[in-house]
C-alpha positions as CSV (number, residue, x, y, z in Angstrom):
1,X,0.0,0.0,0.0
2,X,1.2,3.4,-0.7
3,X,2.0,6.0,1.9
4,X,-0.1,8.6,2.2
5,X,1.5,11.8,1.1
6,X,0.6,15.6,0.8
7,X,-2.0,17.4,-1.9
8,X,-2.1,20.8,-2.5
9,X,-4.7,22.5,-0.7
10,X,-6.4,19.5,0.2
11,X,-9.3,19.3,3.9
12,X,-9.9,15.9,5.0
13,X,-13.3,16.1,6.4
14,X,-14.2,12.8,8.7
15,X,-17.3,11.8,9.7
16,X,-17.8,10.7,13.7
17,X,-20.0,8.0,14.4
18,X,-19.0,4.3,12.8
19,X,-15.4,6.5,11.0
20,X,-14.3,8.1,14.2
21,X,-16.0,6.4,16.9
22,X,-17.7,3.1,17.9
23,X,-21.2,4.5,18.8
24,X,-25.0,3.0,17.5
25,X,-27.5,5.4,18.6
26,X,-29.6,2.4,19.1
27,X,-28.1,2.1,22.6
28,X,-29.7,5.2,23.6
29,X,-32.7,3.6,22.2
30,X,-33.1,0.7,23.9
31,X,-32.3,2.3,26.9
32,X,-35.4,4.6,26.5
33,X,-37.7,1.2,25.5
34,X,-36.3,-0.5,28.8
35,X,-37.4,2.6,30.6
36,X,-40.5,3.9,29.4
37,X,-41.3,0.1,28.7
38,X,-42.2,1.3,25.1
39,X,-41.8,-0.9,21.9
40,X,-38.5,-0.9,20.7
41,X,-39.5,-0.1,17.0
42,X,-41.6,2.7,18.4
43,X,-39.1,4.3,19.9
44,X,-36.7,4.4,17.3
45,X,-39.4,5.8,15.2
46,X,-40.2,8.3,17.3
47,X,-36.6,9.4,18.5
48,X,-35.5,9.4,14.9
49,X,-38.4,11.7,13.9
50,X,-37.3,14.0,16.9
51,X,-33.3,13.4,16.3
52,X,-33.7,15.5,13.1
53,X,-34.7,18.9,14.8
54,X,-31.6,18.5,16.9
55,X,-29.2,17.5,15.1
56,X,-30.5,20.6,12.7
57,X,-30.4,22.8,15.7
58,X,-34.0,23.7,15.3
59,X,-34.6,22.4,18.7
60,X,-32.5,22.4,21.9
61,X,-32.0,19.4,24.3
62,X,-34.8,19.6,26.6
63,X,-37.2,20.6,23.7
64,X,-35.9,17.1,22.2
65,X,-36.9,15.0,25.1
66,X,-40.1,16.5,25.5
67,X,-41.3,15.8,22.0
68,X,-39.8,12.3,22.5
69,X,-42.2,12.1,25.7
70,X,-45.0,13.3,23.6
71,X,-44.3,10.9,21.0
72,X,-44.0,8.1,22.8
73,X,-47.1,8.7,25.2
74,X,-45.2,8.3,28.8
75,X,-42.9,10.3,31.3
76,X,-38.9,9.3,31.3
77,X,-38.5,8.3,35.0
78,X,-35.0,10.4,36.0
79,X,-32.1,11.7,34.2
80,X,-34.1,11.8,30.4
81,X,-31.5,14.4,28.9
82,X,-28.4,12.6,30.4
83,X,-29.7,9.3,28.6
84,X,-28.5,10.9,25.4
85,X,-24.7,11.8,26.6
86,X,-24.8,9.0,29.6
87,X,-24.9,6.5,27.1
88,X,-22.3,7.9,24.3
89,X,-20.0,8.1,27.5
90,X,-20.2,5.1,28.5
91,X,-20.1,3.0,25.3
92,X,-18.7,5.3,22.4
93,X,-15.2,3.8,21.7
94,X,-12.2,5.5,19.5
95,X,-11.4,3.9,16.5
96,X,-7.7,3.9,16.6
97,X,-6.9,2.6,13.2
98,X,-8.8,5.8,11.7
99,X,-6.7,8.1,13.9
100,X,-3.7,6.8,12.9
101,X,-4.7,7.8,9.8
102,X,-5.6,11.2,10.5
103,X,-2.2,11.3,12.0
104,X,-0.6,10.3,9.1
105,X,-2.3,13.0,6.9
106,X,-1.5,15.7,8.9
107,X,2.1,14.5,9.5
108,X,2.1,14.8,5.7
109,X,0.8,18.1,5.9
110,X,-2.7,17.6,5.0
111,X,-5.5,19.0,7.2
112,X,-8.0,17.2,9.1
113,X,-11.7,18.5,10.8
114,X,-14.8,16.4,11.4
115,X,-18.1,16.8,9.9
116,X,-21.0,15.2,11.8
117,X,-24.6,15.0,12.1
118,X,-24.8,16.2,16.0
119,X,-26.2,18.0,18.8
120,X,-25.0,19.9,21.7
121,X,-25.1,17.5,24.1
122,X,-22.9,15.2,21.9
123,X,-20.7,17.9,21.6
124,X,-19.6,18.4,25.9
125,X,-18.9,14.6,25.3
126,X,-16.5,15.4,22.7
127,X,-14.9,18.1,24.2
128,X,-14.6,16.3,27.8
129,X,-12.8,13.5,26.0
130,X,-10.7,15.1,23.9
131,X,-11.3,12.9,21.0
132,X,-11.0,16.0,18.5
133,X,-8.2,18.2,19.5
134,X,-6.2,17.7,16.8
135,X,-9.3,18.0,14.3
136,X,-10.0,21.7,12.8
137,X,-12.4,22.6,12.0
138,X,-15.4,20.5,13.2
139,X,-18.3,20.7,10.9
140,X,-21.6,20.4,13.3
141,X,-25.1,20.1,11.8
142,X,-26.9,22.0,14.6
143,X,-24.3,24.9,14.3
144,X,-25.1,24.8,10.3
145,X,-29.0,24.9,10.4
146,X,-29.0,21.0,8.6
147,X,-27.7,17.8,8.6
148,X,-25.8,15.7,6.0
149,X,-26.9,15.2,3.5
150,X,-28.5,18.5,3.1
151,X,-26.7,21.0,0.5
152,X,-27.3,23.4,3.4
153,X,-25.1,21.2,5.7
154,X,-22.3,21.4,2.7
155,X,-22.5,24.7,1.9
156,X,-21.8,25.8,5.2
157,X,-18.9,23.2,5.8
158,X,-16.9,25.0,2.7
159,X,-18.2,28.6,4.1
160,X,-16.2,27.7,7.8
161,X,-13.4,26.1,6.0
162,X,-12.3,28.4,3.8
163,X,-12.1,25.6,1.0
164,X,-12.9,25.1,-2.5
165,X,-15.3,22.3,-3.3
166,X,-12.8,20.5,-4.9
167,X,-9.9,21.0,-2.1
168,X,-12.7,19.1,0.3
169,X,-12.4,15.5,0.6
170,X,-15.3,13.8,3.1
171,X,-14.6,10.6,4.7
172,X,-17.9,8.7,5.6
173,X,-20.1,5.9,6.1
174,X,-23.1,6.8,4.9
175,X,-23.7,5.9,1.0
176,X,-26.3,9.3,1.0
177,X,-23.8,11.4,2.3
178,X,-20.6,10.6,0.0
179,X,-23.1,10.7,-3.2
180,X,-24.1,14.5,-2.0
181,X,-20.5,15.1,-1.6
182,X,-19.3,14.0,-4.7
183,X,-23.0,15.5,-6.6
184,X,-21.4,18.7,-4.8
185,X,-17.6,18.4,-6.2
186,X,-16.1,17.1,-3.6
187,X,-13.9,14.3,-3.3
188,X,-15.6,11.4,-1.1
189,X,-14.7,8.1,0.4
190,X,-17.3,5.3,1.4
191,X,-16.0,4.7,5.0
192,X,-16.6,0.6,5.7
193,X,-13.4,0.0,7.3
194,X,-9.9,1.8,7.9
195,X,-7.6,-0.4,5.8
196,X,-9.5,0.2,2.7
197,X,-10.2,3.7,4.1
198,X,-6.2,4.1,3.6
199,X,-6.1,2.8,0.3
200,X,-8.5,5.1,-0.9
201,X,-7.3,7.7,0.6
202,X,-3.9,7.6,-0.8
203,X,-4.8,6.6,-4.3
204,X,-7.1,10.3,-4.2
205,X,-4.4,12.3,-2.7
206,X,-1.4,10.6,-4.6
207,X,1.3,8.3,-3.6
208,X,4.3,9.2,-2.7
209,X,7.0,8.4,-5.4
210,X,8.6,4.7,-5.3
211,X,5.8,3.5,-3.2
């Protein structure tokens, strides 16, 4: 495999969950189902319905959990808005072979940030641990007004980073999301695991010579 090696004015934009992390919001869901003692398949309809006004920042935390209580028809017993960060606390795990990557990119002088569908509560998790420190600049869908794979959500991921659409390179798991980036002009990668993540990777930002 070849090394990954500098190109010229190039942003690798990663994805969080399942490129970054280990993290299935269906934890927090079947934690709410044990709870409210709620169908499972209800509850991921209903939280997913909900998830999209905060992850688009049109609603805040506690607005969240109240429409989830609405949609669901019962009460949380304790704690409702901690279930959302208790849980990616608890269980959300590094993926190490991805951030050796993103070391090796930057080592090679090529720019890394994150771009993720999230919310503000996510975000104190990711700022407690650290995860992100060496990542600028982080792309957040409730700080752009819209969520991947909204052209909204792109558009204002080139406006913060300064970038052309074809210096911006996205790195992510979602098949909806690397079609809108590439629709858009940028260069995309289908995240499904960090070895072929690599190879693709330095194939689209060139070898370096004699590898």
């Amino acid at each position: 495999m070849g090394a990954i090696n500098s190109s010229p004015g190039a942003l690798v934009l990663f994805d969080i969950g399942g490129v970054l992390i280990r993290w299935k919001d269906e934890r927090t869901f079947r934690e709410v189902a044990r709870r409210s003692r709620v169908d499972y398949a209800r509850v991921v309809s209903v939280m997913t319905e909900c998830r999209e006004g905060l992850q688009s920042g049109r609603t805040t935390p506690a607005e969240f959990w109240h429409r989830v209580e609405e949609g669901i028809g019962v009460p949380l017993p304790g704690g409702r808005e901690r279930l959302w960060v208790g849980e990616m606390a608890r269980h959300a795990v590094p993926i190490a072979a991805t951030f050796r990557i993103a070391s090796q990119l930057r080592e090679r002088g090529v720019p890394t940030g994150v771009f993720s569908n999230t919310d503000p509560s996510h975000v104190v998790i990711f700022r407690q641990k650290r995860w992100f420190a060496e990542f600028d600049p982080w792309v957040l869908s409730y700080e752009a007004g819209a969520a991947k794979p909204s052209p909204r959500a792109f558009a204002w991921a080139e406006r913060i980073s300064g970038r052309s659409r074809k210096e911006l390179v996205l790195v992510d798991d979602r098949a909806a999301n690397v079609e809108a980036a590439r629709a858009r002009g940028w260069r995309a990668v289908h995240y499904r695991n960090a070895r072929e993540a690599r190879r693709l990777l330095a194939a689209m930002l060139r070898r370096e010579p004699g590898q």
